[in-house]
Legacy VTK file of the C-alpha trace (Angstrom):
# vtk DataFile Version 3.0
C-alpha trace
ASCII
DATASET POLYDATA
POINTS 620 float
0.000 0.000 0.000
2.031 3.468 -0.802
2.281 5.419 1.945
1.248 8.936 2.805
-1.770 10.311 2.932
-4.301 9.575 0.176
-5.365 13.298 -0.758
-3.331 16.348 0.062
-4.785 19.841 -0.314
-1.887 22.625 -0.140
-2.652 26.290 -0.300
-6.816 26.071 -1.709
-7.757 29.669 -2.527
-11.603 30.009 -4.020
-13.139 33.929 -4.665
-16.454 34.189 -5.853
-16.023 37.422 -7.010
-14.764 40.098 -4.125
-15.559 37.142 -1.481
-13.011 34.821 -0.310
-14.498 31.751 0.478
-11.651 29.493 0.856
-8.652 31.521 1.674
-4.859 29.065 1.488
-6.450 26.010 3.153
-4.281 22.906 3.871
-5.571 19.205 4.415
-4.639 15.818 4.987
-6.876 12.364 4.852
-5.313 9.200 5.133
-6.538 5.709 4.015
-8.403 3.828 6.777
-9.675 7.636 8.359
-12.339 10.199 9.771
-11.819 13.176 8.966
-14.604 15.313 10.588
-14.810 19.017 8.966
-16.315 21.321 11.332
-16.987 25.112 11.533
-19.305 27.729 11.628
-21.958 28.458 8.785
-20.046 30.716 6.064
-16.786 29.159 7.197
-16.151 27.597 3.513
-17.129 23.649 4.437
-19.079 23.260 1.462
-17.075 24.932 -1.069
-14.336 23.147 0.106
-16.517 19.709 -0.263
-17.410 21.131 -3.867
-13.153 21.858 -4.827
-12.657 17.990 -3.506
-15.668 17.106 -5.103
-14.490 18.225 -8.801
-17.780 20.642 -8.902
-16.232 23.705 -7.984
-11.794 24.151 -9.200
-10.118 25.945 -6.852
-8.460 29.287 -7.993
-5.012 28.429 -6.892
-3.299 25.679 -4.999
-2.351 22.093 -5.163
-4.829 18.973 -5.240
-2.879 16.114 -4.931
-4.074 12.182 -4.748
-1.439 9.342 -3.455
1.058 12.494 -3.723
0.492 13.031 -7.544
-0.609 16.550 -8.186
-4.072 16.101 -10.428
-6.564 18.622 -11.852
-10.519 18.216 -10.306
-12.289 20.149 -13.142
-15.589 18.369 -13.273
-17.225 15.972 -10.624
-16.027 12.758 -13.325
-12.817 13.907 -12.625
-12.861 13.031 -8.855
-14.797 9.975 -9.667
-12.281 8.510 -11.605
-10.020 8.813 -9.092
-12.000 7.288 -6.495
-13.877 10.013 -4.980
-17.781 9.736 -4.012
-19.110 12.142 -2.717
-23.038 11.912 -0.993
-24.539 15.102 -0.127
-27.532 16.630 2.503
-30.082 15.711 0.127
-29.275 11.906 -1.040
-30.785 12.867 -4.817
-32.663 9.611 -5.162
-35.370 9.096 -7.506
-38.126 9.013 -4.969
-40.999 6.551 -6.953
-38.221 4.118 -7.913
-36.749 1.590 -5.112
-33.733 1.204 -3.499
-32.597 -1.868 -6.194
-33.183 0.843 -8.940
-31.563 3.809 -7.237
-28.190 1.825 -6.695
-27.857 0.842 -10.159
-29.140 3.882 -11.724
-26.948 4.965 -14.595
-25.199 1.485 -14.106
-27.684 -0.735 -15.168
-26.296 -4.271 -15.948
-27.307 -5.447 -19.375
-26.915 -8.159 -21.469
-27.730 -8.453 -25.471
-29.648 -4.918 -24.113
-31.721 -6.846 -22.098
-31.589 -5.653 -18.036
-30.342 -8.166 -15.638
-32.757 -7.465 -12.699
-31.573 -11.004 -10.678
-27.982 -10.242 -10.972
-28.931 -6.631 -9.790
-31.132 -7.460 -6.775
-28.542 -9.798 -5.604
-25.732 -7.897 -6.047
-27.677 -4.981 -4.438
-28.619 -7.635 -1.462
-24.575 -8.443 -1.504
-23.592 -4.613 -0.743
-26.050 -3.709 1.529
-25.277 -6.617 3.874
-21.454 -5.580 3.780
-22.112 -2.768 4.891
-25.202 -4.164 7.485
-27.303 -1.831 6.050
-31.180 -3.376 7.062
-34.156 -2.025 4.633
-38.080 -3.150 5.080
-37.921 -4.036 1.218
-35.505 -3.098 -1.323
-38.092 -3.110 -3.699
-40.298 -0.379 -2.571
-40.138 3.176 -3.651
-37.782 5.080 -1.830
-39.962 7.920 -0.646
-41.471 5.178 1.932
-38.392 4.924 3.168
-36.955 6.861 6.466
-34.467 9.650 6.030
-31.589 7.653 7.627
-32.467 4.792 5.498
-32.622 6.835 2.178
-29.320 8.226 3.273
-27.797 4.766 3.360
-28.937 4.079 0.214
-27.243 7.251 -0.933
-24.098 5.950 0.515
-24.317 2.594 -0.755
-24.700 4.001 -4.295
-21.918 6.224 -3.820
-19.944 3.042 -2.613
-20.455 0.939 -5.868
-17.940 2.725 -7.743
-15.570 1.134 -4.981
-14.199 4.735 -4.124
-11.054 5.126 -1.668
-12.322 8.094 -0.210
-15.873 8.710 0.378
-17.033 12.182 1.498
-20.350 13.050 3.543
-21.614 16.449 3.887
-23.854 16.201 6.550
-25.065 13.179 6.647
-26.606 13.217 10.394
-28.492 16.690 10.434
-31.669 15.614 9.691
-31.843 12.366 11.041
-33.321 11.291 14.659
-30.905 10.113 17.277
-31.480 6.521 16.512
-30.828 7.129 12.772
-27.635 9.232 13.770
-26.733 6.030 15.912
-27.110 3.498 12.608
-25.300 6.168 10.112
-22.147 6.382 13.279
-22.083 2.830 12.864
-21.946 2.684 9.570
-18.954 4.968 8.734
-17.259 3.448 11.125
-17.859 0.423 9.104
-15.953 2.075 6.474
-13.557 3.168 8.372
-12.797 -0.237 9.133
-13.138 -1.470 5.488
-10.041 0.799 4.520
-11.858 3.844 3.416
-10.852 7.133 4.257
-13.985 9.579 4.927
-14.850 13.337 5.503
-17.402 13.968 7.404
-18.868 17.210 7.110
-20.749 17.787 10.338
-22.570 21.095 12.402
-22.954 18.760 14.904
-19.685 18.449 17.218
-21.241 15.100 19.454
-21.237 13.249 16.224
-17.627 13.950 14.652
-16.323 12.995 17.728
-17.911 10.210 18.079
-16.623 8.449 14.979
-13.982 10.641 13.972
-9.684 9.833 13.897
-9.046 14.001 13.659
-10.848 17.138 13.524
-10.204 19.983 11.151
-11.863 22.707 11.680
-11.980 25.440 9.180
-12.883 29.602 9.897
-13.320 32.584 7.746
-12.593 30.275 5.089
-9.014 29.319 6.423
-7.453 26.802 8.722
-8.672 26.851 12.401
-7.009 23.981 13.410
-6.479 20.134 13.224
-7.198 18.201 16.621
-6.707 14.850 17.503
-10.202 13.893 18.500
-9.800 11.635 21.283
-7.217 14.422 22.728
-9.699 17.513 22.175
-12.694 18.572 24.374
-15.889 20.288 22.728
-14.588 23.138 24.391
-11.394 23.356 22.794
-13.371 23.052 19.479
-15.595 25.385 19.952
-13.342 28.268 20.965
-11.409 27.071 17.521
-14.382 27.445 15.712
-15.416 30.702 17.163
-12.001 32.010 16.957
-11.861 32.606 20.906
-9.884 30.614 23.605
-11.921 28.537 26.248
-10.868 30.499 29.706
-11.366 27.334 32.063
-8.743 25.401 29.015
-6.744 28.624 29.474
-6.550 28.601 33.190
-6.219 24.836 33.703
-3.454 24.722 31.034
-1.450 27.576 33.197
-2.005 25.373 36.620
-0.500 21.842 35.366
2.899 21.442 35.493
4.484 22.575 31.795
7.169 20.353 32.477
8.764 17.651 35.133
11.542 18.872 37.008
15.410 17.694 37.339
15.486 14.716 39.819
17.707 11.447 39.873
14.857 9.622 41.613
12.206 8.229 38.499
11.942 8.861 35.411
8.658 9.972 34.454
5.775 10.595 31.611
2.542 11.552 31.943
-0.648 12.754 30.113
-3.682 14.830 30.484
-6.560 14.487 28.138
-9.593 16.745 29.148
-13.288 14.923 28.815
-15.497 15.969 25.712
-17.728 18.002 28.113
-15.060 19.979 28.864
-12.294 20.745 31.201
-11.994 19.170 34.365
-10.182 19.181 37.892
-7.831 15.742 37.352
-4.036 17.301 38.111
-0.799 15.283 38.546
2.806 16.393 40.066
6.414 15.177 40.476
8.138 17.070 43.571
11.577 16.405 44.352
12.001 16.345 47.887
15.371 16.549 49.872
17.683 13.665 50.270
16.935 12.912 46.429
13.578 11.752 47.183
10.090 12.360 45.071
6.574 13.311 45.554
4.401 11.626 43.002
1.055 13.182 42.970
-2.391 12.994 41.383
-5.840 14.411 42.215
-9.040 14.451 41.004
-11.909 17.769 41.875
-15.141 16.440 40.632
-16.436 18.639 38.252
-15.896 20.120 34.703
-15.459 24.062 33.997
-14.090 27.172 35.253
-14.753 26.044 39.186
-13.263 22.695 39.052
-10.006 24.327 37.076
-9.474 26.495 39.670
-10.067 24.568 42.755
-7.608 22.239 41.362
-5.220 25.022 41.016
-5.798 26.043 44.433
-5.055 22.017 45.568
-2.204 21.838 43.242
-0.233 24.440 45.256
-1.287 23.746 48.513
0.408 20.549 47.682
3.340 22.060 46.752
3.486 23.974 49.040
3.176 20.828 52.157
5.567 18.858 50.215
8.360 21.421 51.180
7.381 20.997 54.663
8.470 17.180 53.973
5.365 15.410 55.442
4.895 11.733 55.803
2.218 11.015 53.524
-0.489 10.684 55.889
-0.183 13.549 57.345
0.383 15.822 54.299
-2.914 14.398 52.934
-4.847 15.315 56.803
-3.446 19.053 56.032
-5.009 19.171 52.662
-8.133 17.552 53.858
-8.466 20.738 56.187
-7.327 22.888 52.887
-10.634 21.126 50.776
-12.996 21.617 54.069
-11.452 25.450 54.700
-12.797 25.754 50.113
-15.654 24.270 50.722
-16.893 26.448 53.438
-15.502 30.045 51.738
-17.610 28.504 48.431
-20.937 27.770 51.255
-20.186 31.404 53.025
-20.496 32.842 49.533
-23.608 31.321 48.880
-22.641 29.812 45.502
-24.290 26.661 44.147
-20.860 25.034 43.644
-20.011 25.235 46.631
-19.828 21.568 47.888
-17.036 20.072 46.137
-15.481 16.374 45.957
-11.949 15.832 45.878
-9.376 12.987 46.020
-5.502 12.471 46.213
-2.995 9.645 45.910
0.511 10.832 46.953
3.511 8.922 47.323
7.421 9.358 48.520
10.119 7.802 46.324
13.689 7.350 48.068
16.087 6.156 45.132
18.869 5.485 48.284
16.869 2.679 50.312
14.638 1.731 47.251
11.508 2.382 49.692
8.426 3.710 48.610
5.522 5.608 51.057
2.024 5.654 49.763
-1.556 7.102 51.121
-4.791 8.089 49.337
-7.533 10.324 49.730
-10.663 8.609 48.360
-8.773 8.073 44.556
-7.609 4.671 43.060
-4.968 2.359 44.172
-1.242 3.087 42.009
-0.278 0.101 40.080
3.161 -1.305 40.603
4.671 -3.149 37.211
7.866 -4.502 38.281
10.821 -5.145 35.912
9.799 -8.240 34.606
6.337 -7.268 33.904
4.212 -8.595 36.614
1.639 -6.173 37.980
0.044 -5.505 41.386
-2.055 -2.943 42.846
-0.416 -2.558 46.464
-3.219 -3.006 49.175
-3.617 0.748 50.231
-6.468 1.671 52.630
-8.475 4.347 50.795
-9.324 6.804 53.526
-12.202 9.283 53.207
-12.311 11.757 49.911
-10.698 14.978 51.061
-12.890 17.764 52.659
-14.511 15.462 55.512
-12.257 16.396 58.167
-11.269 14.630 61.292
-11.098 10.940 59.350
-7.688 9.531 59.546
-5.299 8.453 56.544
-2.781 5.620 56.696
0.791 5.276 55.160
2.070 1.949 54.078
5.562 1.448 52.611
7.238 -0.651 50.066
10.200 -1.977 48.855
10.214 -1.326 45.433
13.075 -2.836 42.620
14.956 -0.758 40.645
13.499 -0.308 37.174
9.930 -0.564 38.411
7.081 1.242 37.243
4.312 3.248 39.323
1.277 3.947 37.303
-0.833 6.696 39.165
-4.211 7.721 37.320
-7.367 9.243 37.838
-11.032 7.544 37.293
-11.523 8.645 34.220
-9.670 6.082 32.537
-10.944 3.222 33.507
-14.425 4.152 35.009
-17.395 3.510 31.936
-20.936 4.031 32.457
-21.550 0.546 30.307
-18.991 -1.810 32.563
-17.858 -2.270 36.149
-14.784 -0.556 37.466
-12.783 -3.529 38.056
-13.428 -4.162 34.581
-11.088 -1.193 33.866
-8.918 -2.087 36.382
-8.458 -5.464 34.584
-7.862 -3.799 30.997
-5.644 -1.728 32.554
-3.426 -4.179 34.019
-3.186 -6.374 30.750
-2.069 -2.756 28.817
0.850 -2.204 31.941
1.954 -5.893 31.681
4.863 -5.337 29.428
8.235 -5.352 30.623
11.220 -3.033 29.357
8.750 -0.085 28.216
9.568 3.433 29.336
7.299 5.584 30.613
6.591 7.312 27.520
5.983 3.699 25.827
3.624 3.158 29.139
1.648 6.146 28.083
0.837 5.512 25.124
0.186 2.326 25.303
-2.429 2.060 27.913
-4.257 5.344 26.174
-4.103 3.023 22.985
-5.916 0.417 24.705
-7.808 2.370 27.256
-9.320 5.790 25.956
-12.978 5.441 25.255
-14.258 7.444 21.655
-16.199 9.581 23.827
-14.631 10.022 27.076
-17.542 11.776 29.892
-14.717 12.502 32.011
-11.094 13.933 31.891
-7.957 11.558 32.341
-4.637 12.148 34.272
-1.918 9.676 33.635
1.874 9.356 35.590
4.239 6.976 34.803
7.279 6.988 36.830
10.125 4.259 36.265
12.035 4.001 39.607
15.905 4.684 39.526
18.525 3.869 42.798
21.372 5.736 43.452
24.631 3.492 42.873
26.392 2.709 46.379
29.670 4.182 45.235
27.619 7.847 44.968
26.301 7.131 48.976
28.978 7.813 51.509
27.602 7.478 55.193
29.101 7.301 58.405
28.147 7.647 62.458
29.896 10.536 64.817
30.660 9.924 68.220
28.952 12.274 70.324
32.205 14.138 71.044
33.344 17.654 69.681
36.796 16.197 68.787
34.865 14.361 65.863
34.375 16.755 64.142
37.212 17.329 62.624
37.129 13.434 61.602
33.861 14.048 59.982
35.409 16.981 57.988
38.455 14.952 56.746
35.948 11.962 55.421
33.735 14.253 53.433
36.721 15.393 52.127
37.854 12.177 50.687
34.675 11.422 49.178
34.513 14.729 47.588
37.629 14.185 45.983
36.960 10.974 44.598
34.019 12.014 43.274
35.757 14.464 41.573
34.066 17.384 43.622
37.424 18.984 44.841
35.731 22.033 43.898
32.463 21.800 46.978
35.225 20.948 49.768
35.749 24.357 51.118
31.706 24.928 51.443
31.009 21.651 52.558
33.728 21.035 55.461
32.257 24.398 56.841
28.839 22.996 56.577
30.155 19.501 57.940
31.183 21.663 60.690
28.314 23.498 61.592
25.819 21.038 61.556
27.713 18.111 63.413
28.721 20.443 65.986
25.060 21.825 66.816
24.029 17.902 66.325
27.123 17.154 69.111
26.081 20.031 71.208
22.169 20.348 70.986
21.386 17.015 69.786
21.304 13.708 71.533
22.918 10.381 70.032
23.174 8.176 67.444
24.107 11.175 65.001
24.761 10.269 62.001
26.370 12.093 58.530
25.013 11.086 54.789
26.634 12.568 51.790
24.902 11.806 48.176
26.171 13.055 44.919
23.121 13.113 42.699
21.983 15.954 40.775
22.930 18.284 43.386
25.429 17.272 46.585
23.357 16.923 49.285
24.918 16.481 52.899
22.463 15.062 55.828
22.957 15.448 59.271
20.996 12.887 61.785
20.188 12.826 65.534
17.843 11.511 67.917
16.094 15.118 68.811
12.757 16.335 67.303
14.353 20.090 68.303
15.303 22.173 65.039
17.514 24.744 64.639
16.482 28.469 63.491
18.655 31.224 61.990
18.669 34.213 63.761
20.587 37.612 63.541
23.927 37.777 65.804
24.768 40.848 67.141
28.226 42.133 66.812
29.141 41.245 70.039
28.086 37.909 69.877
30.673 35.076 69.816
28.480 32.419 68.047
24.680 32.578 66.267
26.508 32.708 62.706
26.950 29.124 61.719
23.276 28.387 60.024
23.452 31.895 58.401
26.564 30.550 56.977
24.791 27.407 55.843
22.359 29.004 54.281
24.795 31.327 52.273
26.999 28.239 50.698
23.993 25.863 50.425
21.503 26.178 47.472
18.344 24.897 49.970
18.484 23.610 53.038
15.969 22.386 56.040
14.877 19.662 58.292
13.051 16.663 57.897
11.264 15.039 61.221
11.487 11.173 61.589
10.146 8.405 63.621
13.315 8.883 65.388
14.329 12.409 65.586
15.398 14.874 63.001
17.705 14.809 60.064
19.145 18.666 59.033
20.053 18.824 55.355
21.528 20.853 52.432
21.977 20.806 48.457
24.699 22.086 46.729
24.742 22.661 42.939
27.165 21.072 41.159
30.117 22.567 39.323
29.110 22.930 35.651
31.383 20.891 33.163
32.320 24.283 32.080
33.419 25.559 35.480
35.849 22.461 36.418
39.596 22.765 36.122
41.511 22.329 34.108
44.972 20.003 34.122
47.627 19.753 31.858
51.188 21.204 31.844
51.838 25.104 31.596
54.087 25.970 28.641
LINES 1 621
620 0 1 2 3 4 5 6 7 8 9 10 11 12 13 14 15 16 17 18 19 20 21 22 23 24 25 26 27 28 29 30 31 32 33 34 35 36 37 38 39 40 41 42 43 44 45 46 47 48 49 50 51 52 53 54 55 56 57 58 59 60 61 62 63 64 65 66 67 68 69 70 71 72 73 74 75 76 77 78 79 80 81 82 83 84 85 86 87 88 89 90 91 92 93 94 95 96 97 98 99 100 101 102 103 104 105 106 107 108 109 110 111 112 113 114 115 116 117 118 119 120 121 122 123 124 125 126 127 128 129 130 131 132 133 134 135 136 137 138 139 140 141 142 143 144 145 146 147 148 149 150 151 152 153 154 155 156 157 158 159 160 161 162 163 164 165 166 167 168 169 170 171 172 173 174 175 176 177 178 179 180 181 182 183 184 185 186 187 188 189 190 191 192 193 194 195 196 197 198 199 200 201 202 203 204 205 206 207 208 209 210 211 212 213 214 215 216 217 218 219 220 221 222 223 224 225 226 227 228 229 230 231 232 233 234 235 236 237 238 239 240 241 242 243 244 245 246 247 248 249 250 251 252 253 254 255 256 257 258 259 260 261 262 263 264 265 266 267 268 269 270 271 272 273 274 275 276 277 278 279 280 281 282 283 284 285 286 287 288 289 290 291 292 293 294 295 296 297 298 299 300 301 302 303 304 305 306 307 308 309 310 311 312 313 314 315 316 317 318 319 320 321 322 323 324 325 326 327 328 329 330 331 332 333 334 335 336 337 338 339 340 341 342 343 344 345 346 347 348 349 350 351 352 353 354 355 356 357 358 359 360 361 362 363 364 365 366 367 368 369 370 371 372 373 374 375 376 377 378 379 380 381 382 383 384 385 386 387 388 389 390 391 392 393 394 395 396 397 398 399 400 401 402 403 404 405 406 407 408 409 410 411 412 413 414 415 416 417 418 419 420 421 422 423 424 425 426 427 428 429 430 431 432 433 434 435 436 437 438 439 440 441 442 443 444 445 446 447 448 449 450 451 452 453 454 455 456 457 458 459 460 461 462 463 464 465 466 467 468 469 470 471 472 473 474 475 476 477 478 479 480 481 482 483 484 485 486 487 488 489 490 491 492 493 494 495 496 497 498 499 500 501 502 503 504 505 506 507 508 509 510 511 512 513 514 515 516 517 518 519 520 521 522 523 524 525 526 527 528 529 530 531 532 533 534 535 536 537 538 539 540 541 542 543 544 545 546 547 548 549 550 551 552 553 554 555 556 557 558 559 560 561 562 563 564 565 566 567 568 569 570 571 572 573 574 575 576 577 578 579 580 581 582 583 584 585 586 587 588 589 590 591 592 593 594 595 596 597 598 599 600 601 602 603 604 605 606 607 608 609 610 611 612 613 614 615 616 617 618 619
């Protein structure tokens, strides 16, 4: 089969005098397609239909079929080719019957004499491959129904065996159960290897059936959407020429991009539903001590109010993820954030106030391999370990956010290195036709493949997941789970006496320098200092010193206190009070982080740039 797309249109310019109807349109339909061609009225649908068509040349621009350039001067032309075209008004004969219509201007003869049995049965043959049902083929067609006389419009079309078949509004006078049959049967063609334009007003139907969307205004290009990707609302604003404001605002509120980490490696996807925007969201936070926060929410809701209130979660997040919470208890503060919405929205008076929300968040340490999970209400994350087997870890499910006072529970796991967690939001795979652990099921046969990526991971389980017509939005993270090589881990205990410090000093040194860091020893032997002393001198024992060189250097100091340290502003006279200011100058971040145990302090340095290291070699 060649490849490329079957027709090409580059550049289509049409005046009808001072009026530009089609103004340097471009467009693509492949073989096996649905194309649906949407805009407003005036927007130059049907002269384009009419340039494709061979009824109406174009002024200027390229036609080309199977990447030939050809000429469509007359409605033959196009035919020839393999171009039918079936329009509104099917053009049937209305006191002859279907038999007649189909073979009208084709009439099988033989020594002149008409073949009516080979006709009937090769009309019976066409309309059953294409299931099309009729009360009798042999009445006139003006009995018929206007879905059924469109079928028998298309089936006419189709007995020129056409590659491409265009409809120009084939559904806009037809009752939903008719629009149902006619769905079904391009789709049929579709799946027969034809491609097809469908010419539609109405936006349910072309994305119901259709592969893309092109939408066309003022009589030039508005677009081309993938229409399992694209909402109605993203459509219409296309089509109108305007931008959807709750698109607008939700697009500003997800993450544009993951951030630098050495903990996962991660894809994701968001895919709003057909109705519209909604309040799904997903995050990746690195934490300290190379950690990550994988998050994902779900505001029930479509529009402007669920947008924002997932804005409003998505940074509270944030914002308790610096604050380095267990998960547990990062998901009780943001239960206390929904309830704290919820009653503004109430005091207020509006009708939206009461919202639902849920959360899944989870803690990824890439140094003991452990991971941390609790949820709010949402689904369980899937676990696909390296060879391909897949679990869903029991997590308890704790109340949906917003109900105060309920408690949440953490469980950990140990998690192999190349593993992949799969955190997603109802959407994909709740269905109003089948049970959720239906979805769950599908799901888990799309994950069970071992050595994808993330990215691979995405678009696989959309490809086997995403309904035509999705009634709800989708959030998707896929993170692939990394662990920091021993050799970049150096870690070490300190003897609760001040002449150790010094001894701590010396061994970050080392490992500094054979890590090639010669570079961070000055800053970090004064934070080394610092921190070890206060841990000696405020802190109670076992202390304990980590240094990891991941993306940044990060130095960790343990004890067994839950007391933490604050800067504060020394006087002049003061002989000490300097130390964490000092920290806080060389570092890039630092903080603490509360444990079952106590507290550990810690700090990141950047890394010298390739750029910035020194240079060796002999001086002329």
């Amino acid at each position: 089969m060649p490849r490329g797309p079957l027709l090409s249109l580059r550049g289509i310019t049409k005046h009808f005098g001072g009026v530009v109807a089609l103004d340097a349109v471009d467009l693509e339909v492949d073989r096996g397609q649905v194309l649906g061609l949407v805009g407003e009225s005036g927007a130059g649908k049907s002269t384009l239909v009419k340039a494709v068509s061979g009824v109406i040349p174009p002024d200027t621009g390229t036609i080309e079929w199977q990447g030939v350039p050809v000429e469509l001067g007359r409605p033959s032309d196009a035919q020839r080719l393999g171009i039918a075209t079936v329009y509104q008004d099917p053009s049937l004969v209305d006191r002859m019957d279907a038999v007649s219509n189909l073979y009208l201007g084709r009439e099988l003869r033989r020594f002149g004499v008409l073949r009516q049995i080979e006709i009937e049965k090769r009309s019976l043959a066409l309309l059953d491959q294409l299931s099309i049902t009729l009360p009798d083929i042999r009445v006139p067609v003006h009995t018929l129904t206007l879905g059924e006389r469109q079928t028998v419009a298309i089936a006419r079309a189709l007995l020129g065996r056409p590659q491409l078949v265009v409809l120009d509004e084939a559904t806009a006078t037809l009752t939903v159960e008719q629009t149902s049959r006619m769905l079904d049967l391009i789709r049929r063609l579709r799946d027969q290897g034809h491609a097809v334009i469908m010419v539609s007003h109405n936006l349910d139907d072309v994305q119901a059936v259709a592969d893309r969307i092109a939408v066309l205004r003022l009589g030039g290009n508005g677009g081309v959407f993938d229409a399992r990707y694209t909402s109605q609302e993203q459509l219409a604003a296309a089509i109108s020429g305007g931008h959807p404001l709750a698109v607008t605002l939700q697009q500003s509120l997800l993450p544009r991009g993951l951030p630098a980490q050495d903990a996962v490696e991660a894809a994701h996807r968001y895919l709003p539903a057909h109705a519209g925007v909604g309040g799904d969201w997903f995050d990746v936070i690195p934490l300290s001590g190379a950690r990550v926060a994988l998050v994902v929410g779900d505001v029930v809701g479509h529009g402007l109010h669920a947008a924002a209130t997932m804005g409003r979660l998505r940074t509270a997040v944030n914002n308790l993820a610096m604050l380095d919470l267990p998960p547990d208890e990062l998901l009780t503060h943001l239960d206390d954030v929904v309830a704290r919405i919820d009653e503004e929205q109430t005091a207020g008076g509006r009708e939206e106030a009461v919202i639902g929300a849920t959360c899944l968040y989870a803690i990824y340490d890439p140094v003991t391999r452990r991971c941390q999970l609790a949820r709010a209400g949402h689904l369980p994350a899937i676990l696909v370990r390296p060879d391909g087997t897949v679990d869903i870890p029991d997590t308890p499910a704790g109340p949906p956010l917003g109900l105060r006072g309920l408690p949440f529970t953490t469980i950990e796991l140990d998690i192999p290195e190349g593993s992949r967690l799969v955190l997603y939001t109802d959407g994909l795979v709740e269905s109003r036709t089948s049970d959720i652990d239906v979805g769950l099921d599908r799901l888990r046969a799309a994950l069970a493949h071992p050595g994808h990526t993330p990215e691979q991971t995405c678009q696989a389980v959309l490809s086997a997941m995403l309904p035509a017509d999705s009634p709800d939005d989708i959030a998707l993270l896929v993170a692939r789970t990394k662990a920091l090589p021993g050799d970049r881990i150096a870690e070490w205990n300190v003897p609760p006496d001040p002449s150790a410090v010094a001894a701590s000093r010396a061994a970050a040194t080392a490992h500094l320098r054979r890590w090639g860091l010669e570079e961070l020893v000055l800053g970090t032997e004064l934070i080394i200092s610092e921190l070890v002393t206060n841990a000696i001198r405020y802190g109670a024992a076992p202390i304990c010193v980590r240094l990891v060189h991941a993306c940044t250097l990060i130095c960790q100091v343990a004890d067994a206190t839950g007391t933490s340290p604050r800067v504060r502003l020394a006087a002049d006279t003061d002989e000490g009070g300097r130390g964490l200011f000092l920290v806080g100058q060389i570092a890039q971040r630092w903080g603490t982080r509360y444990t079952e145990t106590g507290k550990i302090i810690w700090t990141e340095q950047a890394l010298p740039r390739p750029e910035d290291a020194p240079r060796t070699g002999h001086r002329r």
